[in-house]
C-alpha positions as CSV (number, residue, x, y, z in Angstrom):
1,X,8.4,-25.2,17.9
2,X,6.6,-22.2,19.5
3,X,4.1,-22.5,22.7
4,X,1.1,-21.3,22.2
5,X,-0.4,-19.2,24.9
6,X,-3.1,-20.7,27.0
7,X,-6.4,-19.1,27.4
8,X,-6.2,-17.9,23.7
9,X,-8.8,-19.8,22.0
10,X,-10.1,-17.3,19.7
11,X,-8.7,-15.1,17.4
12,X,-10.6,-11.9,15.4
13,X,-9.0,-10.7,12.4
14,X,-10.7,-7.4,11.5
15,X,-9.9,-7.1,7.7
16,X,-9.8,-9.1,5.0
17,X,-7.3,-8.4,2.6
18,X,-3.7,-9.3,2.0
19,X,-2.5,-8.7,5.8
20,X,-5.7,-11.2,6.6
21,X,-5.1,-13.6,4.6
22,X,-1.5,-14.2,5.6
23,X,-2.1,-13.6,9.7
24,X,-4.7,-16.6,9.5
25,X,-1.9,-18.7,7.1
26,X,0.4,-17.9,9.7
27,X,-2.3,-19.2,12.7
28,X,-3.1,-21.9,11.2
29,X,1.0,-23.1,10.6
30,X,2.0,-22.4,14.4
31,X,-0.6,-25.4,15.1
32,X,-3.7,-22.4,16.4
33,X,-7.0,-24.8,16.5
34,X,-9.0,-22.5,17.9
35,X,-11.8,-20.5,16.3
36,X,-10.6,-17.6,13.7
37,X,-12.7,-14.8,12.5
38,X,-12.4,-12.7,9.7
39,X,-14.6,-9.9,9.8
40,X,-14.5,-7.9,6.1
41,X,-16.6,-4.7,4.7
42,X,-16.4,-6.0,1.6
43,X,-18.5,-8.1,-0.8
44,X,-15.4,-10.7,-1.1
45,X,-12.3,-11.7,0.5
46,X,-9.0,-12.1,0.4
47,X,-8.2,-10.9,-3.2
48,X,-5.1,-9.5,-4.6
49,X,-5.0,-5.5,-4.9
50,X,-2.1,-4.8,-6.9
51,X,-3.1,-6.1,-9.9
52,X,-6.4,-3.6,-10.0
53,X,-3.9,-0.9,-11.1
54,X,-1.7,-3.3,-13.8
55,X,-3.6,-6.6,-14.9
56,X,-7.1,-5.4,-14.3
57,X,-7.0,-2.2,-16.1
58,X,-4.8,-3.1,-18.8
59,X,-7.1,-6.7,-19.2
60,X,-4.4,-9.3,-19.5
61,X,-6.0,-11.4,-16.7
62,X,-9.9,-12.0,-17.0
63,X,-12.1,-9.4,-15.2
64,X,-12.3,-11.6,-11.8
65,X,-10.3,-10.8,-8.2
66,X,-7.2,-12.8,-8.0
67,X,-7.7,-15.2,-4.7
68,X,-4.5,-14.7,-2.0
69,X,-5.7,-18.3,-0.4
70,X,-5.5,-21.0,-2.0
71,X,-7.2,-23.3,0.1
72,X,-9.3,-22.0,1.9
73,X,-11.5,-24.5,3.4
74,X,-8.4,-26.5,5.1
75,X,-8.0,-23.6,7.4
76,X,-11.7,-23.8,9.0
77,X,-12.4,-20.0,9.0
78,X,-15.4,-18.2,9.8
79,X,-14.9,-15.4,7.4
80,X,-17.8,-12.6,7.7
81,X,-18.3,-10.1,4.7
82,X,-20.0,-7.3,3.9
83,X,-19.6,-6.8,7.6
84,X,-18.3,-3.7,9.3
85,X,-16.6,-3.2,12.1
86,X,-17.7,-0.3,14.3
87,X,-16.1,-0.1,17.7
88,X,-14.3,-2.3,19.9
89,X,-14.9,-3.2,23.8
90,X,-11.3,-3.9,25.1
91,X,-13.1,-4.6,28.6
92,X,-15.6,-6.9,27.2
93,X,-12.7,-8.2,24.7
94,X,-15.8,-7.6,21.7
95,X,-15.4,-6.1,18.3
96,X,-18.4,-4.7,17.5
97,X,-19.7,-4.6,13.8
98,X,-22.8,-3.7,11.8
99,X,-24.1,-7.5,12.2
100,X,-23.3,-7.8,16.3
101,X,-20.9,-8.2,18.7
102,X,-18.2,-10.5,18.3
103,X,-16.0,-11.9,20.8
104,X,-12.1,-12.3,20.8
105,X,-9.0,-13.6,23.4
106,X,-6.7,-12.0,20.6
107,X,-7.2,-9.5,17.6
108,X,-5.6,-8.3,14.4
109,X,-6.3,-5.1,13.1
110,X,-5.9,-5.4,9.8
111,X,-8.2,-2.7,8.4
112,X,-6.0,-0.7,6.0
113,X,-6.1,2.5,4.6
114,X,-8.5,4.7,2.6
115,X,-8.0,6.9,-0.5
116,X,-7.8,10.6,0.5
117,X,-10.2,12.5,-1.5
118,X,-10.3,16.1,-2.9
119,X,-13.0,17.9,-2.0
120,X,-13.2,20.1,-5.3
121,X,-13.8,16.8,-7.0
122,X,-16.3,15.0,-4.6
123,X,-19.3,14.1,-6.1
124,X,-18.2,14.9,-9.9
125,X,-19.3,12.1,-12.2
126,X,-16.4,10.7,-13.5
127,X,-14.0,10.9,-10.9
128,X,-12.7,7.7,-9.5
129,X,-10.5,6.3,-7.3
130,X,-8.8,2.9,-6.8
131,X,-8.7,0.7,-3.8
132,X,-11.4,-2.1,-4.6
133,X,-12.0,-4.5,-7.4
134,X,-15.4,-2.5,-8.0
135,X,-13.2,0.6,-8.5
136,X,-10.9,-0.9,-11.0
137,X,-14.1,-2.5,-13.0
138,X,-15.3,1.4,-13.3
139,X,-12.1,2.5,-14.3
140,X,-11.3,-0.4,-17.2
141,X,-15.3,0.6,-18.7
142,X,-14.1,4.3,-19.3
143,X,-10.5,3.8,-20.3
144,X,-11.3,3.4,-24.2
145,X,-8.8,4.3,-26.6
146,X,-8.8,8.2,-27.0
147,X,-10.4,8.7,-23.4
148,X,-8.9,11.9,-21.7
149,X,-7.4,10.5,-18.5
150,X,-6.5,12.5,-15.8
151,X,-4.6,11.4,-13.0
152,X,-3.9,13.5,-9.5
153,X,-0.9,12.5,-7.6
154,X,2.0,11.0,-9.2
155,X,2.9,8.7,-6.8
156,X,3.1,4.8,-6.8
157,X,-0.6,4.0,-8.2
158,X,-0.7,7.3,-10.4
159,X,2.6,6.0,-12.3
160,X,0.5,2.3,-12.6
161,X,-2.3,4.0,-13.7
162,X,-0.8,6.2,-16.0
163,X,0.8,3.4,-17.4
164,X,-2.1,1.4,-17.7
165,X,-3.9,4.3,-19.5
166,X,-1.6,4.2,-21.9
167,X,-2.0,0.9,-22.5
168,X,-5.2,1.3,-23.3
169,X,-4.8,4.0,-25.8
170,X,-5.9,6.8,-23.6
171,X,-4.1,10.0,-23.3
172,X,-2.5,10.6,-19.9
173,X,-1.8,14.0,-17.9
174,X,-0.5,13.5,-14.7
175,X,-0.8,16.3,-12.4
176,X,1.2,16.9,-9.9
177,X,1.9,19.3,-6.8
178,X,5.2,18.1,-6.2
179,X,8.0,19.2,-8.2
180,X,8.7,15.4,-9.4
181,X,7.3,12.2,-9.1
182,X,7.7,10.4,-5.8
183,X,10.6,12.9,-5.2
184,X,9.6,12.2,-0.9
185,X,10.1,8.5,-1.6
186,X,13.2,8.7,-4.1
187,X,15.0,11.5,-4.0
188,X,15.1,13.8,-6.7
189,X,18.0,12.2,-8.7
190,X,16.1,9.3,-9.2
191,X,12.6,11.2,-9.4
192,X,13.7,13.0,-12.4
193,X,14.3,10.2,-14.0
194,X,11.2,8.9,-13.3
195,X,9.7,12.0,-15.3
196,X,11.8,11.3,-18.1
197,X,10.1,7.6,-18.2
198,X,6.3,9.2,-18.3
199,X,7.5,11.7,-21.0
200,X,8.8,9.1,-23.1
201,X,5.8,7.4,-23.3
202,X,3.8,10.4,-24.1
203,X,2.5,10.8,-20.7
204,X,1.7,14.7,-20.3
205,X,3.3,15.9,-16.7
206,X,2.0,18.9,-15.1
207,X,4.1,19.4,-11.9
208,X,3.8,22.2,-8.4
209,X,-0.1,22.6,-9.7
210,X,-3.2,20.8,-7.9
211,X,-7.0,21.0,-9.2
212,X,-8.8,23.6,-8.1
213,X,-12.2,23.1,-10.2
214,X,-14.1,21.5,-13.0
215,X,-16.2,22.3,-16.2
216,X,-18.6,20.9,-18.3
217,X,-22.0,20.8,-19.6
218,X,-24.0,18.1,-17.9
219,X,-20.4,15.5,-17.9
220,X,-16.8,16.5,-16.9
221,X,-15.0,18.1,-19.6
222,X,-12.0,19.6,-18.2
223,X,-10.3,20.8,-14.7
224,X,-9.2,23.8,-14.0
225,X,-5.3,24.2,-12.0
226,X,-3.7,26.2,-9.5
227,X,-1.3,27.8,-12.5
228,X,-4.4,28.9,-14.1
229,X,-4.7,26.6,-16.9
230,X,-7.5,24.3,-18.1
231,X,-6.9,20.8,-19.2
232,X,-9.3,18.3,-21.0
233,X,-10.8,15.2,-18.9
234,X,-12.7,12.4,-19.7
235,X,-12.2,10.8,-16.2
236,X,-10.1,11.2,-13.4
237,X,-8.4,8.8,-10.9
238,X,-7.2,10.8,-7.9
239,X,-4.1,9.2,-6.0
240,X,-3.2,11.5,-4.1
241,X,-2.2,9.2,-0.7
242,X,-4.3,7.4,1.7
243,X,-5.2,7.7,5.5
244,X,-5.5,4.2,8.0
245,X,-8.3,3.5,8.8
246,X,-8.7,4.0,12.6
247,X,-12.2,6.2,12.7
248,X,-14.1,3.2,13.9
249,X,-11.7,2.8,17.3
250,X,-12.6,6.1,18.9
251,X,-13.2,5.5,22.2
252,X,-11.6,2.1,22.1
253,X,-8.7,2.8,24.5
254,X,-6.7,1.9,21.4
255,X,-4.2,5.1,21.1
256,X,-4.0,6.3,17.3
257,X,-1.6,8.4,15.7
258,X,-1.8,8.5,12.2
259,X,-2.3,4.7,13.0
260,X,-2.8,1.9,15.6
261,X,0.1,3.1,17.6
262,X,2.0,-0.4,18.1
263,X,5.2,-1.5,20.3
264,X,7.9,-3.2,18.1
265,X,6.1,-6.6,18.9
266,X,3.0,-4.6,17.0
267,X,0.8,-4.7,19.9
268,X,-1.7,-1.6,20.2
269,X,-2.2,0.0,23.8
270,X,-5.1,-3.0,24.8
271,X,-2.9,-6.0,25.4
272,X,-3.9,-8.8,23.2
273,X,-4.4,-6.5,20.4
274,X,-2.3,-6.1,17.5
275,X,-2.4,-4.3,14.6
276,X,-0.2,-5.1,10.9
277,X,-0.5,-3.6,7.3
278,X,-1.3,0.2,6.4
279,X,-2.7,0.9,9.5
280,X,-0.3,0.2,12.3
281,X,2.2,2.3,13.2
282,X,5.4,1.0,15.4
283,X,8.8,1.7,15.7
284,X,10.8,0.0,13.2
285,X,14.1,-1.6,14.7
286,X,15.6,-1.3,11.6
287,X,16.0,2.0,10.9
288,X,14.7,3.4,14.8
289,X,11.5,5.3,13.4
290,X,8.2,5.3,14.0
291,X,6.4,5.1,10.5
292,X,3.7,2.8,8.6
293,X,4.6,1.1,5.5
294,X,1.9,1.2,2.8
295,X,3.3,-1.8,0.9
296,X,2.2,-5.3,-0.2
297,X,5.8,-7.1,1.2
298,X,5.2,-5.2,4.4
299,X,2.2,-6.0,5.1
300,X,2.5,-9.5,5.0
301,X,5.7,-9.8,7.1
302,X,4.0,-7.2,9.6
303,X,1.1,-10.2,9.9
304,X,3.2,-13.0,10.5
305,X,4.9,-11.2,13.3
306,X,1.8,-9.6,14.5
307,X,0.3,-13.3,15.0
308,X,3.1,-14.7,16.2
309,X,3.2,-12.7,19.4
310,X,-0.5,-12.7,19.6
311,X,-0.7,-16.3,19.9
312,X,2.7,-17.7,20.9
313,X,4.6,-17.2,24.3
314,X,7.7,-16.2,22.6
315,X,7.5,-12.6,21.4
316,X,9.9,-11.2,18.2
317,X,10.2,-7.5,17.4
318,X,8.7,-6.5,14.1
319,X,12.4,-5.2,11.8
320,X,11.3,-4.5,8.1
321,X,13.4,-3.6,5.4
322,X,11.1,-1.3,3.5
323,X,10.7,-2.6,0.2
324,X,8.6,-1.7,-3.0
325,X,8.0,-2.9,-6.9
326,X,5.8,-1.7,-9.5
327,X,5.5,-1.7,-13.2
328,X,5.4,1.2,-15.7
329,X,5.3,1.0,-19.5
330,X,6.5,-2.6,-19.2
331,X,10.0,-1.2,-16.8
332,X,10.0,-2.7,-13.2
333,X,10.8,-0.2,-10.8
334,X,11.8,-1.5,-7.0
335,X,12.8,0.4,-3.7
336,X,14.9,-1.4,-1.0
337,X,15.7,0.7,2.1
338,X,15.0,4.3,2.9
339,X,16.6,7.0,0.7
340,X,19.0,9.7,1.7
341,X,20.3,12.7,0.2
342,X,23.7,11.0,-0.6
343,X,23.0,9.1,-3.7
344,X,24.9,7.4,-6.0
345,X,24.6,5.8,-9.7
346,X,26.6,3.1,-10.0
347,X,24.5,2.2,-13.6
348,X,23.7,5.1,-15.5
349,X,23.1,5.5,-19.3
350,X,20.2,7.8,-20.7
351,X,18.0,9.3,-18.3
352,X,15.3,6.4,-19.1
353,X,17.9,3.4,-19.2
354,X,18.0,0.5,-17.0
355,X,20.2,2.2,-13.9
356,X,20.9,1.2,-9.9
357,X,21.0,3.7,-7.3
358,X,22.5,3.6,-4.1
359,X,21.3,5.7,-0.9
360,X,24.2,6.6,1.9
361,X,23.4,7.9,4.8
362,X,26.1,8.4,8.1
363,X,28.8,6.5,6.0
364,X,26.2,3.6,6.2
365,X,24.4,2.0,2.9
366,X,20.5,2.4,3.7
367,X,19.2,1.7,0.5
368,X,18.7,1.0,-3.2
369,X,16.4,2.2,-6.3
370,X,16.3,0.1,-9.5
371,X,14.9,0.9,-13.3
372,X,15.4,-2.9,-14.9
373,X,18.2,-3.7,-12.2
374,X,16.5,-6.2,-9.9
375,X,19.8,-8.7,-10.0
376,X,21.9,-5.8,-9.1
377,X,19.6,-4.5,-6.7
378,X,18.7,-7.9,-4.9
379,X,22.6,-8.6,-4.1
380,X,22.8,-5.5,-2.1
381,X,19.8,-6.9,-0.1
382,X,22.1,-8.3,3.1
383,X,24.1,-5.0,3.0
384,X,21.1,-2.6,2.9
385,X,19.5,-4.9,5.9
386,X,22.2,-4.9,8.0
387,X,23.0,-1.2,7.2
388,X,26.7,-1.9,5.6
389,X,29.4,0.5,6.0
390,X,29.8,2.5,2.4
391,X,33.5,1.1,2.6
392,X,32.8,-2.2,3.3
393,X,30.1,-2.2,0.0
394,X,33.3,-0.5,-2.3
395,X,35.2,-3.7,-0.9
């Protein structure tokens, strides 16, 4: 059973989403009775995002935010919303928000990340993006069968939304300034494939072009590319990547870098503050590298960890094996592992069939992409985390 540290009696959770919920689970389990904060901007807490981009849109689960906790009450919270946090004192140990000061022994810094915008489409009626439950309520109201959606950035949510437009008898363009979709995150063996499986379901791809400008008269009517071309909008989702959100800690003493630079134990540069989910930053053990991971597995190991060594006397390195799943066109896709340039397909049919792939990198297996393979995929699992030799996988 773990020790709790003396002289930690309460703990401030700053954010109040999926990494939130789980840190105060976790609190709660190691036997924690202090006091525990949540402070979070929104109107509600601790609701599920991933299905704003699948469920939601599409409407097969009624127009309400799925709840991460269960029961709530049993864990004695004092949860704060449609509060925002504004600075924090590390010499006064406060976090300070839009309704006071509050005070902490130990915080979590679990504030995310937020859509990047483009500036040619601020403002414009009719563009949208999606990180709240608001945002995918706006989104559902427009996407009417025939709508003209169009969505920037191909990436994780722009495949989901796609999809989801499609669903809803909208016609889809994706545009994007990459030459494939998620060819950083896949490689491009496995990210032309991925094109493949928008083409096939009638899913317009416009690839190397960005937006560079809008028309209409009085309502968005089209956008205007880098190639020169004009296409027809109704509305537009941009996905085009996110940024942590760290603008509130300036002049903290908390050192950011593209995120709450963290040790491996997730702790930022005040002691006794931690950070976990999109917006830390730490060296991850298992691979060596400094990176965030932007995903919903990630970001609730990253809080058990993260409140583990805020609250207990004996401290774990945070080692994540990067994973990923999503759903297009009724296909689940899942990533395990990093990729790498050596790639293998060791399931391959057409270029939309179910198929496995299989990242090497240095003679070692590092990872794994799946199209309707998530057996074959999950029983490489112990020789992706351990980072197998290619050999001993052949064996």
């Amino acid at each position: 059973m773990s020790t709790l540290r003396r002289g930690v009696d309460r703990l401030v959770v700053v954010g109040a989403s999926l990494t939130a919920a789980r840190a105060v689970e976790e609190a709660r389990s190691l036997g924690f009775e202090g006091d525990i904060v949540v402070i979070g901007e929104e109107a509600q807490a601790f609701y599920d995002r991933p299905p704003l981009s699948k469920d939601v849109l599409v409407g097969t689960v009624p127009p309400v935010p799925t709840p991460l906790l269960d029961a709530i009450d049993a864990l004695d919270l004092d949860v704060r919303t449609s509060v925002r946090a504004i600075g924090l004192d590390p010499r006064n140990r406060v976090v300070r928000t839009s309704a006071g000061d509050v005070p902490f022994d130990a915080a979590i810094l679990a504030t995310g990340s937020t859509p990047r915008s483009l500036d040619v489409l601020d403002g414009v009626d009719g563009v949208l993006s999606l990180r709240s439950f608001e945002d995918a309520q706006a989104l559902r109201e427009r996407l009417e069968p025939g709508a003209r959606l169009v969505v920037v950035g191909a990436g994780f949510i722009g495949g989901e939304v796609a999809a989801s437009g499609r669903a809803r008898g909208a016609d889809v363009t994706l545009v994007e300034l990459a030459a494939l979709p998620l060819e950083q995150a896949v490689g491009s063996l496995v990210a032309e494939r991925l094109a493949v499986l928008h083409r096939q379901y009638d899913v317009e791809l416009r690839t190397r072009v960005t937006v560079v400008g809008t028309e209409g008269q009085g309502r968005l009517e089209k956008l205007r590319l880098s190639d020169g071309s004009v296409i027809d909008a109704d509305v537009v989702v941009v996905g085009v990547g996110v940024d942590p959100a760290t603008g509130w800690l300036r002049g903290s003493g908390i050192a950011v870098s593209d995120g709450v630079t963290c040790s491996p134990y997730l702790e930022s540069t005040v002691p006794g503050v931690y950070a976990a989910g999109d917006v830390a930053r730490w060296v991850n053990p298992w691979n060596g590298r400094s990176s965030r991971h932007e995903h919903w597995t990630a970001a609730g190991e990253q809080a058990v960890v993260a409140v583990r060594n805020a609250l207990t006397e004996e401290r774990q390195p945070c080692s994540i094996v990067p994973y990923f799943w999503s759903e297009w066109y009724g296909h689940k896709i899942q990533m395990l592992g990093e990729p790498a340039d050596q790639v293998e397909l060791t399931v391959a049919g057409g270029a939309a069939d179910p198929f496995l792939a299989q990242y090497r990198f240095d003679g070692q297996l590092v990872g794994g992409f799946a199209l309707d393979q998530t057996g074959l995929l999950m029983r490489r699992r112990r020789a992706i985390s351990v980072r197998a030799s290619w050999e001993s996988v052949l064996r």
